[in-house]
C-alpha positions in Angstrom: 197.8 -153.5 41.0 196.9 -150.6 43.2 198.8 -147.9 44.1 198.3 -149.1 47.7 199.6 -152.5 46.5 202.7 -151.2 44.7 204.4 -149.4 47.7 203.8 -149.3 50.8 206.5 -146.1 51.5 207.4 -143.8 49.1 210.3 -143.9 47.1 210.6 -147.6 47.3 213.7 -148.9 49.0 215.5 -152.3 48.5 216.2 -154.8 51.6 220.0 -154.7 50.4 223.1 -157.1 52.2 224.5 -153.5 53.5 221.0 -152.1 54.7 220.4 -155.7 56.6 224.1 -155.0 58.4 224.4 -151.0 59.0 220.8 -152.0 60.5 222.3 -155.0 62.9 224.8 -152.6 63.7 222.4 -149.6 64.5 221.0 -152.2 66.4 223.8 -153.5 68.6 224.4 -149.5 69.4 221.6 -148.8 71.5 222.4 -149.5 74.4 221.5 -153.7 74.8 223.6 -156.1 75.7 225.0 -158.1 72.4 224.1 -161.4 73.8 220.3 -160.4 74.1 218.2 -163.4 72.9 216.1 -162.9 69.5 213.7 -164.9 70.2 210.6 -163.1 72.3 209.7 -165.7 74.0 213.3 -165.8 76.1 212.9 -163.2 79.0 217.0 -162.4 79.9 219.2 -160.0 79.0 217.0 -156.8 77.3 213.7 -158.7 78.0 213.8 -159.1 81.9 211.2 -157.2 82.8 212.2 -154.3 85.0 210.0 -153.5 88.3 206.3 -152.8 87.0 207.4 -153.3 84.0 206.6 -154.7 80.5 209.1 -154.7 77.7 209.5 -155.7 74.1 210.0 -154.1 70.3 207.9 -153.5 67.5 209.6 -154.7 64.3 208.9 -154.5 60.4 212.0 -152.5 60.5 212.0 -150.8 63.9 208.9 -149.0 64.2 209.2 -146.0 66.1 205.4 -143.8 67.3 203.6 -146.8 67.0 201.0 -147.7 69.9 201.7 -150.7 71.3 199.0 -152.2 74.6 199.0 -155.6 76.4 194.9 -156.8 75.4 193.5 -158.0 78.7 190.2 -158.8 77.3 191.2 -160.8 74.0 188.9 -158.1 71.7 192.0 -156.6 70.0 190.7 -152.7 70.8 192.4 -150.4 72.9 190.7 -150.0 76.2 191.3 -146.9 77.9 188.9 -147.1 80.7 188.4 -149.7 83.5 188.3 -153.3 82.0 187.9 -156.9 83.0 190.2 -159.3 83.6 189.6 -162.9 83.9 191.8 -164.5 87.0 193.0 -168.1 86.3 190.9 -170.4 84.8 187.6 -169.6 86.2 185.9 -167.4 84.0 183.8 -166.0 86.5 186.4 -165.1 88.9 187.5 -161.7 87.6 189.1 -158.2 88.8 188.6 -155.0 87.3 191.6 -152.8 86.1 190.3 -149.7 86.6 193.2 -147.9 84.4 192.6 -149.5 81.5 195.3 -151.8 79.2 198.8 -150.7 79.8 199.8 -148.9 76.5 202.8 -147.1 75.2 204.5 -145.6 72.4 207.4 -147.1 70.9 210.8 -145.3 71.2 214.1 -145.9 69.2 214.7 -150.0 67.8 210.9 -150.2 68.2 211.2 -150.9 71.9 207.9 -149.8 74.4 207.6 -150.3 77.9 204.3 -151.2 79.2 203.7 -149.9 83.4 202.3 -152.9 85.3 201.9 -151.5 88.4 197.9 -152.1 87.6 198.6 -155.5 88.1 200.3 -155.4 91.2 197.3 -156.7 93.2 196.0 -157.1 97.0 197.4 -160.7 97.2 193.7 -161.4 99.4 192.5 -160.5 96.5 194.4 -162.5 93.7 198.1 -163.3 92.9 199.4 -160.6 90.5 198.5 -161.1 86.8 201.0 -162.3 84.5 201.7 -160.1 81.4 203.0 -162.9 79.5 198.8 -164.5 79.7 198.1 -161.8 77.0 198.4 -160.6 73.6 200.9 -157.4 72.6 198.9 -155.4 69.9 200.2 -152.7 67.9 199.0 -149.9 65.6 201.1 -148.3 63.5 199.7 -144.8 62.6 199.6 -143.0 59.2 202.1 -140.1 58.9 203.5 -140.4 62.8 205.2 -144.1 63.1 208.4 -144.3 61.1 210.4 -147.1 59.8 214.0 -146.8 61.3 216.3 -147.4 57.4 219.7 -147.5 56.1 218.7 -144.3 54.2 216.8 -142.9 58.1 213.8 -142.9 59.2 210.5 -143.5 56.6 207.2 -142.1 57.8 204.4 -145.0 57.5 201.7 -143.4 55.0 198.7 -146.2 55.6 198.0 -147.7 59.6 198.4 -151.4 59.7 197.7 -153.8 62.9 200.3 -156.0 64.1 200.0 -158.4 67.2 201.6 -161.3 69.5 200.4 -163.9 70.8 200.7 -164.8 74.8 204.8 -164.7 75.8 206.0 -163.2 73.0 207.4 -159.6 73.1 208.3 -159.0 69.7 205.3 -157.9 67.4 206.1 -158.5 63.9 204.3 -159.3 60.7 205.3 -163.0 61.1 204.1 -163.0 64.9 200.7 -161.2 63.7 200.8 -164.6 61.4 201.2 -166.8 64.0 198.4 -165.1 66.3 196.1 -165.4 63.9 196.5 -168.5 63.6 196.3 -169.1 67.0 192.9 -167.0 67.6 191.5 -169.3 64.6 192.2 -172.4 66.1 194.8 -173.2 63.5 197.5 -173.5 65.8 200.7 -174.0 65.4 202.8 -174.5 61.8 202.3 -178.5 61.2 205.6 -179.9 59.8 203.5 -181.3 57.1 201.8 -177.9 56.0 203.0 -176.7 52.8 203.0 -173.4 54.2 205.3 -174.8 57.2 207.6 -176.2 54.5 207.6 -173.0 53.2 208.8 -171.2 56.0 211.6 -173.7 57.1 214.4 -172.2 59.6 212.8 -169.1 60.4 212.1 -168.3 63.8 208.6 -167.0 63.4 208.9 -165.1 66.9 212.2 -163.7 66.2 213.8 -160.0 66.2 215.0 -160.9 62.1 216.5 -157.8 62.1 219.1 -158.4 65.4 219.5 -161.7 63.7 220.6 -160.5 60.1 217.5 -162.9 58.5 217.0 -161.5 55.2 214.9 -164.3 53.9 212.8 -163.4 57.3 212.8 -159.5 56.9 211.9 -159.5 53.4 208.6 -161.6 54.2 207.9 -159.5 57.0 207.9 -156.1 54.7 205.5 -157.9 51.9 203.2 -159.5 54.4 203.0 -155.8 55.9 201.8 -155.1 52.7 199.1 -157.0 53.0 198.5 -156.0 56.7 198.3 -152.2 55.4 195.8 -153.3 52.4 193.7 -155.4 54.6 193.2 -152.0 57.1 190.0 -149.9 56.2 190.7 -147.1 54.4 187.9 -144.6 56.6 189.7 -145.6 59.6 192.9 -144.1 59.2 191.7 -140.1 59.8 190.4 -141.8 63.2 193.6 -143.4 63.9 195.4 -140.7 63.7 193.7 -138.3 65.8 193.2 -141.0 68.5 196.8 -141.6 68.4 196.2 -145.3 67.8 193.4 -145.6 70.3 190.5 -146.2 67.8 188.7 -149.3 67.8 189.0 -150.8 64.8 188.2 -154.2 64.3 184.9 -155.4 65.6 184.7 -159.4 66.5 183.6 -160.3 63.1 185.8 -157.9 61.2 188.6 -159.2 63.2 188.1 -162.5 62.6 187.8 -161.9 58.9 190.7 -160.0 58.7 192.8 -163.1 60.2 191.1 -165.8 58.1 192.7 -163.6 55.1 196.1 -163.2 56.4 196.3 -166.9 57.5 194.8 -167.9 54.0 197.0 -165.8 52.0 200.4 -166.1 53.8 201.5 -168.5 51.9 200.9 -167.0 48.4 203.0 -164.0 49.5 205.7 -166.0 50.9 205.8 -167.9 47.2 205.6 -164.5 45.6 208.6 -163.5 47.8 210.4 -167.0 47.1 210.1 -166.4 43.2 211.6 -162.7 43.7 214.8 -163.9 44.5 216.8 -164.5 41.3 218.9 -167.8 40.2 221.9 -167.8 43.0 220.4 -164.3 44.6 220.1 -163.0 48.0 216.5 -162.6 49.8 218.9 -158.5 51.0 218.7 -157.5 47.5 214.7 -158.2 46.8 212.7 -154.9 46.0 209.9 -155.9 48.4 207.9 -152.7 47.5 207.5 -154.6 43.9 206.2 -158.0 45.0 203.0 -158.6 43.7 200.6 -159.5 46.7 196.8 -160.9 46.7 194.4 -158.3 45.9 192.2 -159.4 48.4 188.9 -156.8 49.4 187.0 -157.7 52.2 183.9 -157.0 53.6 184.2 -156.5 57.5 180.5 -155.7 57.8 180.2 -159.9 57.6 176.7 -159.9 55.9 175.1 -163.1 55.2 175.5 -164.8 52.2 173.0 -167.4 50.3 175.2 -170.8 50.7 173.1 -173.2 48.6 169.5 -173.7 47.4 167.7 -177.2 47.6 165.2 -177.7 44.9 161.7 -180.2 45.7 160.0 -180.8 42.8 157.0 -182.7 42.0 156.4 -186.1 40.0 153.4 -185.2 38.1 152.5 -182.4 35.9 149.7 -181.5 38.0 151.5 -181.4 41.3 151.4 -182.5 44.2 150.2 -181.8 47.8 152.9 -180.2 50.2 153.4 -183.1 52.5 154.2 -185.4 49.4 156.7 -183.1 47.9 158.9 -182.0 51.6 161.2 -185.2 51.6 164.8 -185.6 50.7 163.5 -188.0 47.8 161.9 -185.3 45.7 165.1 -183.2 45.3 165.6 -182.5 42.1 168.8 -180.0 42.7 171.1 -178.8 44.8 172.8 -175.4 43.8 176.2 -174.0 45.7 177.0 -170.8 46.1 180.6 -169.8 45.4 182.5 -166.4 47.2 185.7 -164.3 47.5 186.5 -162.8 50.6 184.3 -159.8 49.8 181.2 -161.8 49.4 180.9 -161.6 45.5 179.7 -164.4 43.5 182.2 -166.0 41.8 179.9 -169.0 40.7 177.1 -171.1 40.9 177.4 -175.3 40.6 174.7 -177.4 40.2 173.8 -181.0 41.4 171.5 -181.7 38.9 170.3 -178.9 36.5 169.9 -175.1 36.7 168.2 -172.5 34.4 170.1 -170.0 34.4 167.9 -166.7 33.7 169.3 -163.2 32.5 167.0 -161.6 34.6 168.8 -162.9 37.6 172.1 -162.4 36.3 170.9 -158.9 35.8 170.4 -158.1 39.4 173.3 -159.8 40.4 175.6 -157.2 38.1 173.2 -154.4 39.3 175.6 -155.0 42.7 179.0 -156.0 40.8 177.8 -159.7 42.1 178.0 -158.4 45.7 175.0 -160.8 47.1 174.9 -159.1 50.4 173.6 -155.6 48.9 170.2 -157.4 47.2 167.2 -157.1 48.7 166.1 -160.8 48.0 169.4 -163.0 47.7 168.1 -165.4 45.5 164.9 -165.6 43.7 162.9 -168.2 40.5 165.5 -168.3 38.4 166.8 -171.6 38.8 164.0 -174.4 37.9 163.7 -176.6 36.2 160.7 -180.0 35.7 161.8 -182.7 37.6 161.9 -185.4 34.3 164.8 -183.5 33.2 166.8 -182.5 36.0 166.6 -185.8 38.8 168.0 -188.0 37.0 171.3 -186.3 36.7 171.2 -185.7 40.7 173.4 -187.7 42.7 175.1 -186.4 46.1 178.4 -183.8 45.8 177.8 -184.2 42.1 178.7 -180.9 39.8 176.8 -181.6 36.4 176.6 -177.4 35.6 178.1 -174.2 36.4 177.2 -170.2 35.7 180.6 -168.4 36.2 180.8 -164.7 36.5 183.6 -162.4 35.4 182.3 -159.4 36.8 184.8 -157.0 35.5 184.4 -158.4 31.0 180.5 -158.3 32.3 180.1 -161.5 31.3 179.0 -165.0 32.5 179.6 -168.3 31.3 177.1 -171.6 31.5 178.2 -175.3 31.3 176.7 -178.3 31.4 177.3 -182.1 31.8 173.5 -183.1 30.8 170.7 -182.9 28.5 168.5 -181.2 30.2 168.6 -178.2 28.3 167.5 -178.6 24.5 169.4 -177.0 21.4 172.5 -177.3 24.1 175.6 -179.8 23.3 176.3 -180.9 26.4 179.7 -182.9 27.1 180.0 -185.6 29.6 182.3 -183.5 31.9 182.5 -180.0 32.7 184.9 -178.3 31.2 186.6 -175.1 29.3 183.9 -175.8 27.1 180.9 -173.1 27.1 177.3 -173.9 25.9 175.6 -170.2 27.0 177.5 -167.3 27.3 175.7 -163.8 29.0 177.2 -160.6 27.5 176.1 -157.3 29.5 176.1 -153.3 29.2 175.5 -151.3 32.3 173.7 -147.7 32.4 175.8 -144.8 33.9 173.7 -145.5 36.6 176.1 -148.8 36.8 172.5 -150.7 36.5 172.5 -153.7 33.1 170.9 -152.1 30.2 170.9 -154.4 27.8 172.2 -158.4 28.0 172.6 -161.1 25.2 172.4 -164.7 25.4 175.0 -166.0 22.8 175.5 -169.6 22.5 178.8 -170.8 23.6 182.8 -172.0 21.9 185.6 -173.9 23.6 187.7 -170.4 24.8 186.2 -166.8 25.5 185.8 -165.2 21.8 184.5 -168.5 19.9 180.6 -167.6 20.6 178.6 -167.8 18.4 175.1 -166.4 17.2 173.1 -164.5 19.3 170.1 -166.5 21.1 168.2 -163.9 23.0 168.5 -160.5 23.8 167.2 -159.1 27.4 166.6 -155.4 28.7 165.4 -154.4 32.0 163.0 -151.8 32.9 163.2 -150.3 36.0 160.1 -148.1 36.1 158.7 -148.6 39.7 161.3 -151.6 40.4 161.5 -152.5 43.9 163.9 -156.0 44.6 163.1 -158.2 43.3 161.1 -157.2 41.3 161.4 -154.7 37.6 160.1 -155.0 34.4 161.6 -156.9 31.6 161.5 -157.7 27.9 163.2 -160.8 26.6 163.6 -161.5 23.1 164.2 -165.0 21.5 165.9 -164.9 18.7 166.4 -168.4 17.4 163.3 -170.6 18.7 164.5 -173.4 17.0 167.5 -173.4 19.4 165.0 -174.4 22.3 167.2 -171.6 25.0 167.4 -173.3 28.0 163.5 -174.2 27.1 162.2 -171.2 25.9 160.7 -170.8 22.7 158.9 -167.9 23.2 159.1 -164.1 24.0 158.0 -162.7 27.1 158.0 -159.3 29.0 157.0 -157.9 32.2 155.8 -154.3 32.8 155.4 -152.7 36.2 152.6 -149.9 35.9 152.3 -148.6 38.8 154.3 -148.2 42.7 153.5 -149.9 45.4 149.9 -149.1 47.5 150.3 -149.9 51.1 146.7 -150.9 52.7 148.0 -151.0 56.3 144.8 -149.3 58.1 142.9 -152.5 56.8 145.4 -155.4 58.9 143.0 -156.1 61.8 145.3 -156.4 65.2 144.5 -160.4 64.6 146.2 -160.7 61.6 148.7 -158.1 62.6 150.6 -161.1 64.9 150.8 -163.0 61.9 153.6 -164.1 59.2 153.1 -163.2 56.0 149.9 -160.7 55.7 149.0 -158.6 52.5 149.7 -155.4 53.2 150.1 -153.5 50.3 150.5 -154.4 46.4 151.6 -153.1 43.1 150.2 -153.9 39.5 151.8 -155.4 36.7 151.8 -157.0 33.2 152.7 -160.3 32.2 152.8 -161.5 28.4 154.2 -164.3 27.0 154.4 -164.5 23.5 153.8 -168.9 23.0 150.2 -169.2 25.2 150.1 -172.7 24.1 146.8 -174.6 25.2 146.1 -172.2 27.7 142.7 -171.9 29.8 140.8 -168.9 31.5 140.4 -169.5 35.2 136.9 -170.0 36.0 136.8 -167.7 38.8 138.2 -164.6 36.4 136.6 -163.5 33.0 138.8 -163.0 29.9 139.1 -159.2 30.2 141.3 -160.1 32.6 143.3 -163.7 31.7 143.0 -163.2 27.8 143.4 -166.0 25.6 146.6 -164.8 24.3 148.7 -165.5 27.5 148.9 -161.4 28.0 147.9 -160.9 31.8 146.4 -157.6 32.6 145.3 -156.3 35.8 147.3 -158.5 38.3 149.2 -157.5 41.6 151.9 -158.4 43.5 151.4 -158.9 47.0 154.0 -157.3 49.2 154.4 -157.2 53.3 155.8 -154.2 54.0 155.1 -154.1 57.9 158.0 -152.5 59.7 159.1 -150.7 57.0 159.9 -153.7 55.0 159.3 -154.9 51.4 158.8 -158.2 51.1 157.4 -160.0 47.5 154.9 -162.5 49.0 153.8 -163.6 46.0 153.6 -163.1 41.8 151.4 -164.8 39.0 152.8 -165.4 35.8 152.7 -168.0 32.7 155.1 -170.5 31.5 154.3 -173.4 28.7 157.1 -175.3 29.8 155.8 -175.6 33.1 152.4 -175.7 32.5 150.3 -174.9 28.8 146.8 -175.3 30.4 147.0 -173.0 33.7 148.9 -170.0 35.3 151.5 -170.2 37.5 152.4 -168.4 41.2 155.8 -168.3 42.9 155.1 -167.8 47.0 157.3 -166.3 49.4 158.1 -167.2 53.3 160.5 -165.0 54.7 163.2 -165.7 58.1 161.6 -164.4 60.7 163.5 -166.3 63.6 166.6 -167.8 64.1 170.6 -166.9 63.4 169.6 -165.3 60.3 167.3 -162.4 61.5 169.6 -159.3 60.8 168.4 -155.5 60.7 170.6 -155.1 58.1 169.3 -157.8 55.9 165.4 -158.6 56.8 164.4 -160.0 53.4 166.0 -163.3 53.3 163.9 -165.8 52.1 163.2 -168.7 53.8 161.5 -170.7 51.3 159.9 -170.3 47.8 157.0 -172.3 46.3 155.7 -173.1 43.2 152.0 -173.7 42.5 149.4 -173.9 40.2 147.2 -170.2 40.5 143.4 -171.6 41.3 140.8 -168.7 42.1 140.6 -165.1 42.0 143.7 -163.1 40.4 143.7 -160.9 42.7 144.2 -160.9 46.5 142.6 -159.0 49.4 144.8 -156.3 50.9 144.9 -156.7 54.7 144.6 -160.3 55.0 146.7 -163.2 55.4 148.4 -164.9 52.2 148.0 -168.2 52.8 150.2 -170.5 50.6 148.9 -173.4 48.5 148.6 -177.0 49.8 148.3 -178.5 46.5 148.9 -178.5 42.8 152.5 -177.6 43.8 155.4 -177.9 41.5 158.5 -177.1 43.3 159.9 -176.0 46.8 163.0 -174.0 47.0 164.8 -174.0 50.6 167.7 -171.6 51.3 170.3 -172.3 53.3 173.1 -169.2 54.9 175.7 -168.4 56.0 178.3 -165.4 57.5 181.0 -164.5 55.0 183.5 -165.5 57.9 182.0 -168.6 58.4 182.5 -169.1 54.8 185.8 -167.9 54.7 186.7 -170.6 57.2 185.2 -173.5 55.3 187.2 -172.8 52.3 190.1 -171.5 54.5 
């Protein structure tokens, strides 16, 4: 647990019976009637609105200095300047409020008055707006809002957001809840919802501490908490100095934000629940001490690589394209698997993966954060189609590669016998067959891996299978040279028998004088390219190609003098395609992986160009090498697999496996 996590305020203070009633009493001293409703939706008593104005509390306990506005515009950032207002339900008929949202700071009890005399309209114009048709947010701001306590008043150290939804005028954790639920679509709580059952008899729009709810109060301080951890750190300086007024939250980052406090309310409500000893009261639980979800987010919502469809062809010479494009020839599906900061967690496979240490290196190069790759997924995965199709069957899981990013390890399991030297079981289970150990650099870049083979629980591997260690000498993703090293060919590792390595010799040499304006229009053109060395240490029945001579394709498998052709028009880098070797694909021919990138679409991002759109796998006929400046033109035959991606926004995620 962070230190963040631990205690929200300083010298952590319990939610005692006595602190619940002096507060009541404060309460009742300030100058409101006694009978004043709780609930914020009720408008007599303290919550008639006075002329032109706007009135309500902010509550975790009373917050005093926060900055409170009515959002007009449903963005959730503080508009100081003229904005839009939509009239009715015609969202083209709009005014403009040329003030800005009504803000305020909150006084004593946490109560603001908002001035509404901006909506006091030219009734040929339009009726006056309502204030009850919009949302109260709130901002509480490091080192100036305080917490009104038994003990006094507790400066807030970290800014958290709170909000309301339409009608209510008390903004709470539990009504932030509530809203973001509402601005997800989620709605109300069903009576059915075990998070509904959870939060039985408590008035979720309430002033809990008027009302003397401990149980309510004490869920409200934890699931602030949460609200304070879920606020980015580099934006408290700015809400300070703004005095609230920053814009935080874009769109995205908002919506992300609420997808985690909808889908972790329940967890802290639990955590709250099993705080409260045998016979105890919710008054005497330390709420600074509740352990709450440690859960990071990325607000930048990057795209993420959802799943990977794998063609493959029938016979061992390949086939044409339009043979191998239909849903008949897939031989796997693989599903992607993320927390809420867009780290792989795991891979599953419909039918069978081969899962490759090279691409569990880059993934631990960026602490399985997919988003920050280059290239999101790459040729790790395949496998022939005689072993993997028959085990694929729709929302099937016959394997799994699970990462524990922190013990630098990953674990493989498998349901089939597709992989030989592997005891398989006929379920997945605890059971590991493969188990990928790691070392990173001080440069926080893998080092070194092993491949051991697998036990029933973490510590039971066994002997070591492989080792693997990655040379980054003119790597670009990706794409870095590699040496792995099989130990045990007997044990047939995921179906490699032999040793192979990869060495990058030189950087890449851009030719972009030679693209004609012609080809400049097109897709995927050659325009630059970087040489390498391929060997593989098992060349099997291996032929020179015709159209080379053996200084270059030497009988031994080693391949000398090759490029790889990159695209790197508008200052991109993109791998458009790679030659290399592999017996258990082929023994008689080399092999080429091809690369078509998105270039239009939902998916076309600044941030992330590279995505690839789809991968193919071909036999290499003709020259080695390509000609800078022109065109790469994929093959229409002799193909052995297609690999389509599919992708999605982490919030999108997040609300599929809300």
């Amino acid at each position: 647990m962070t230190d963040r996590q631990a205690s929200r305020y300083p010298g952590s203070i319990k939610l005692t019976a006595a602190v619940a009633l002096l507060t009541l009493l404060a309460g009742c001293g300030d100058g409101e009637a006694e009978d004043r409703p709780i609930d914020g939706r009720d408008t007599d008593g303290f919550y008639e609105p006075s002329v032109g104005t706007y009135n309500g509390r902010v509550i975790d306990g009373y917050l005093k200095n926060a900055r409170v506005w009515l959002d007009l515009d449903g963005d959730y950032q503080y508009d100081s300047n003229q904005v839009e207002v939509t009239v009715g339900e015609n969202p083209e008929r709009t005014i403009v409020i040329a003030s800005g949202e009504p803000t305020a700071m909150t006084g004593d009890g946490g109560v603001f008055s908002l001035d509404m005399t901006s909506f006091s309209l030219d009734p040929e114009i339009s009726a006056e707006l309502n204030p009850a048709d919009y949302p109260l947010v709130s901002v509480a701001i490091p080192g100036v809002t305080e917490e009104e306590t038994y003990s006094g008043n507790v400066t807030v150290p970290h800014a958290f957001m709170l909000s309301a939804s339409p009608g209510e005028q008390n903004v709470t954790p539990l009504s932030t809840l509530m809203d973001a639920r509402r601005r997800l679509g989620i709605g109300d709580l069903n009576v059915n919802e075990s998070l509904a059952l959870a939060l039985a008899n408590i008035n979720m729009q309430g002033d809990y501490i008027r009302s003397g709810d401990a149980r309510a109060h004490a869920y409200a301080r934890v699931l602030t908490r949460f609200l304070a951890q879920q606020f980015p750190d580099e934006y408290e300086s700015a809400v300070v100095q703004s005095g609230g007024r920053i814009a935080v939250f874009s769109a995205d980052a908002l919506r992300i934000v609420s997808l985690s406090v909808a889908g972790s309310a329940e967890t802290i409500v639990r955590a709250v629940d099993d705080a409260v000893s045998s016979g105890g009261s919710y008054a005497n639980v330390d709420t600074d001490t509740v352990v709450i979800p440690d859960v990071p987010l990325d607000l930048d919502n990057p795209i993420l690589l959802k799943g990977v469809s794998l063609h493959t062809s029938t016979e061992e010479k390949g086939l044409i394209k339009s043979n191998i494009d239909g849903g008949d020839t897939i031989s796997t599906d693989l599903t992607f698997q993320y927390n809420e900061m867009g780290v792989l967690e795991k891979i599953s496979a419909d039918g069978c993966m081969l899962p490759s240490p090279y691409e569990i290196a880059r993934l631990a190069n960026v602490d399985g954060q997919v988003s920050k790759l280059e290239v999101q997924s790459f040729d790790g995965y395949y496998l022939k189609t005689g072993t993997s199709r028959p085990f694929w069957e729709d929302d099937k899981i016959n394997e799994t590669l699970t990462f524990d990013w922190a013990a630098q390890r990953a674990y493989f399991r498998t349901a089939t016998t597709c992989h030989p030297g592997l005891a398989a079981t006929s379920e997945i289970g605890d059971s590991t067959q493969l188990v990928f150990d790691w070392t990173l650099s001080g440069a926080g870049k893998v080092d070194a891996m092993t491949v051991s083979s697998g036990g029933a629980a973490p510590g039971d591997e066994g002997d070591a299978l492989a080792t693997f260690t990655p040379d980054y000498t003119y790597a670009n993703d990706p794409v870095f040279g590699f040496d792995l090293s099989i130990l045990d060919p007997a044990a047939g590792l995921l179906g490699d028998t032999a040793s192979k390595s990869a060495t990058i010799t030189g950087e890449i040499v851009e030719c972009l004088g030679a693209i004609t304006p012609e080809n400049q229009a097109k897709p995927r053109v050659i325009s630059a390219q970087q040489s390498y060395e391929y060997a593989n240490s098992n060349a099997g029945d291996m032929v020179e190609d015709p159209d080379t001579n053996s200084t270059v394709v030497p009988a031994d498998g080693n391949l000398v003098g090759v490029k790889m052709d990159w695209d790197t028009r508008d200052g991109h880098k993109r791998l458009l395609r790679r030659i290399f070797y592999d017996p258990t694909v082929n023994t008689a021919e080399l092999l080429q992986w091809e690369y078509s990138h998105i270039r239009v679409g939902d998916f076309v991002d600044e941030v992330q160009p590279n995505l690839i759109n789809e991968a193919q796998l071909s036999r290499k006929a003709g020259n080695l090498t390509s000609t800078c400046g022109y065109p790469a033109s994929g093959a229409s035959a002799g193909i052995y697999a297609l690999a389509r991606y599919d992708y999605i926004r982490l919030a999108d995620y997040i609300a599929e496996n809300l």
